[in-house]
C-alpha positions as CSV (number, residue, x, y, z in Angstrom):
1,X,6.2,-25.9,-14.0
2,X,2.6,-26.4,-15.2
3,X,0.8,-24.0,-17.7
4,X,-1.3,-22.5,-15.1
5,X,1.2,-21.9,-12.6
6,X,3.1,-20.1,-15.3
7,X,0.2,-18.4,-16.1
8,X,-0.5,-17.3,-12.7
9,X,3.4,-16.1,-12.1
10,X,3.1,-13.5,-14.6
11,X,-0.3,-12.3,-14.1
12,X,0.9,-11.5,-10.7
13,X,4.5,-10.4,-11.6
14,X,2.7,-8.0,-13.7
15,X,0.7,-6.1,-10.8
16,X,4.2,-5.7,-8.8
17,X,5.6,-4.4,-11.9
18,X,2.8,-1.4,-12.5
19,X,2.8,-1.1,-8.5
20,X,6.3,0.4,-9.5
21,X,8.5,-2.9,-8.9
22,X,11.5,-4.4,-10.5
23,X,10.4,-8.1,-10.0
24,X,13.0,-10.7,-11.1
25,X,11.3,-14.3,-11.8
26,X,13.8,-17.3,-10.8
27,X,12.9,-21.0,-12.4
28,X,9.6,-19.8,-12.8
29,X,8.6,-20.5,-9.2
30,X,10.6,-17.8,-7.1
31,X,10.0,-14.3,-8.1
32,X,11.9,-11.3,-6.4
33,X,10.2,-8.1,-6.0
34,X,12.4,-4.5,-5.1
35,X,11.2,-0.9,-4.6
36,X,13.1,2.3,-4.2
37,X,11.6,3.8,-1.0
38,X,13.9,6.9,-1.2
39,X,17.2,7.5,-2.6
40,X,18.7,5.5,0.9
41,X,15.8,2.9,1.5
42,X,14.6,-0.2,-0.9
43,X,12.3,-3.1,0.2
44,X,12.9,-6.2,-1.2
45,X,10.7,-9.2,-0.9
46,X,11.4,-13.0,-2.5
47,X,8.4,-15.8,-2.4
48,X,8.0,-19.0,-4.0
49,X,5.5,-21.1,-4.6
50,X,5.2,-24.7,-3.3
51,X,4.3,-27.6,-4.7
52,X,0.7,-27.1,-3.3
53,X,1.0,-23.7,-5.7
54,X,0.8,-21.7,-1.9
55,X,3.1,-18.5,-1.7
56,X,5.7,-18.2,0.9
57,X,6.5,-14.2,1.3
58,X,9.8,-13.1,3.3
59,X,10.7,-9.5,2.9
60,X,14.9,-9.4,2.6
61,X,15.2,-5.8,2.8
62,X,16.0,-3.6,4.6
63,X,15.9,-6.3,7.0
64,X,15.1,-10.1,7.2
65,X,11.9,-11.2,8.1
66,X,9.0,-14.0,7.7
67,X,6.0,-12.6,6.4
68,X,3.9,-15.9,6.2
69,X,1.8,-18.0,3.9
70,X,-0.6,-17.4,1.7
71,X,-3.4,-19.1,-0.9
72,X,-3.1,-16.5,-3.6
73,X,-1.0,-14.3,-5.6
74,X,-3.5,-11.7,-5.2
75,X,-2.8,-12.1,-1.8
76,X,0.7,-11.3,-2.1
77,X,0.4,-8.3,-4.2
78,X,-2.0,-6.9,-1.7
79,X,0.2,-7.7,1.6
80,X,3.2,-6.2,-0.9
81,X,1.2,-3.3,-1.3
82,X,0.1,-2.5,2.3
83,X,4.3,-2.6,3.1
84,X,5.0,-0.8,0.6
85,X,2.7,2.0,1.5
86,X,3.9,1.5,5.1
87,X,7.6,2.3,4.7
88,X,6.7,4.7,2.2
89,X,5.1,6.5,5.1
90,X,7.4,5.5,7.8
91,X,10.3,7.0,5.6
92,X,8.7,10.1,6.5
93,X,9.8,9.7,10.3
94,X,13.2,10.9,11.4
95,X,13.7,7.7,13.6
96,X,13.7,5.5,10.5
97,X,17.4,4.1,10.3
98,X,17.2,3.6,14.3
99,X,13.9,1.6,13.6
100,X,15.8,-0.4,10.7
101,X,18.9,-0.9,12.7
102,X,17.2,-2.1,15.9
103,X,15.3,-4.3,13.6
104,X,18.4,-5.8,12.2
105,X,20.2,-6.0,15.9
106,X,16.8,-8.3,16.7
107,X,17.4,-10.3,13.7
108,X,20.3,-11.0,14.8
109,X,19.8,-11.4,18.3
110,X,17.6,-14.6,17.0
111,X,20.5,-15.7,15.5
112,X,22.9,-15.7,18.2
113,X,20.4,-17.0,20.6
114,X,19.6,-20.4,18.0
115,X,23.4,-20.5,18.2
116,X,23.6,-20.6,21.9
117,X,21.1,-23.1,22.2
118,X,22.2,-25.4,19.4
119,X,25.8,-25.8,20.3
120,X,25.6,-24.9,24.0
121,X,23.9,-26.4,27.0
122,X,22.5,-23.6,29.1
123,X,21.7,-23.8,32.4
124,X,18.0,-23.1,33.4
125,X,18.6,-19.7,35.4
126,X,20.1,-18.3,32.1
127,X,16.9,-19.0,30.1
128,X,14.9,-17.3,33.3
129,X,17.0,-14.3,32.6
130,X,16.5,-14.2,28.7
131,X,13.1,-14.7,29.0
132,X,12.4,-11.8,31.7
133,X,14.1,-9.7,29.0
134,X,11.8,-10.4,26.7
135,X,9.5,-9.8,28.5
136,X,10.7,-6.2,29.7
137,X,10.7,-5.7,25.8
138,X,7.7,-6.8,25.2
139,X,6.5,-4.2,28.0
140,X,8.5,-1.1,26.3
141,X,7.0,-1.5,23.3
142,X,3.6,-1.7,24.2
143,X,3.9,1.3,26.8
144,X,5.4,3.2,23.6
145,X,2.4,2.1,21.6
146,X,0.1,3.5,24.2
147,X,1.8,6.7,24.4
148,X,3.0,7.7,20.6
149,X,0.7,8.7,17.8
150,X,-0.8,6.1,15.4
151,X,0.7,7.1,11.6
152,X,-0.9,4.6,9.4
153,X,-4.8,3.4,8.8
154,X,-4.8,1.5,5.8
155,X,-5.1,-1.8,8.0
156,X,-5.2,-2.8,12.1
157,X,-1.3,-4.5,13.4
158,X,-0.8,-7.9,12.9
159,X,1.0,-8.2,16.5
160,X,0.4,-5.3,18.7
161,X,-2.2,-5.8,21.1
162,X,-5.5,-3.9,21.5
């Protein structure tokens, strides 16, 4: 790893670490960063950075998920941030662990479904029917939107619509 890129790494390693982070750097070029929500809850995030020094962010806890790509490490500290913030607040709810657990079950649902379609060949109908599902999802969620409270301000959804 270059100077620079070190350089970089720990000037942004630092800022996780006074956000309140335990960040572990691996080779230099994957750094993993874990808070203590509450005495039940910890988010944990791991990026790396590529050879064209972009950062790749997945959050790992409390459940999987792609965050996406980005040109800075300011960029990451600052997404970090907002999530942090956002569970901090969400922990606040009394649905939290059914909101973690049905984001698990979906994680997993993605699984089982690549696994269906890699070693399986489904008939057409049976993609007709998954994909109404989604669909009805998709409609459930956005009919809860419209009818519950908004919690959090600090910036708009990435997915929800309108």
């Amino acid at each position: 790893m270059n100077k620079y890129v070190q350089s970089e790494t720990n000037q942004h390693v630092m800022k996780l670490i006074q956000m309140g982070a335990d960040v572990t750097v691996v080779s230099g070029q994957m750094v993993y960063v874990s808070f203590d929500i509450n005495e039940e809850i910890k988010v944990s995030y791991v990026y790396n950075i590529n050879k064209k020094n972009r950062y790749f962010l997945e959050r790992i806890r409390p459940y999987p998920i792609s965050v996406k790509e980005f040109e800075t490490a300011e960029d990451i500290c600052n997404i970090i941030k907002i999530d942090v913030e956002q569970f901090r607040n969400a922990v606040k709810s009394h649905n939290i662990h059914e909101f973690i657990n049905i984001n698990y079950e979906l994680h997993n649902l993605i699984l089982q479904f690549e696994d269906l379609f890699l070693y399986y060949n489904i008939d057409h109908n049976t993609f007709d029917e998954i994909k109404t599902d989604i669909e009805d999802i998709h409609e459930r969620i956005n009919k809860a939107k419209e009818k519950s409270k908004r919690v959090y301000f600090g910036k708009e959804p990435d997915h929800l619509k309108g």
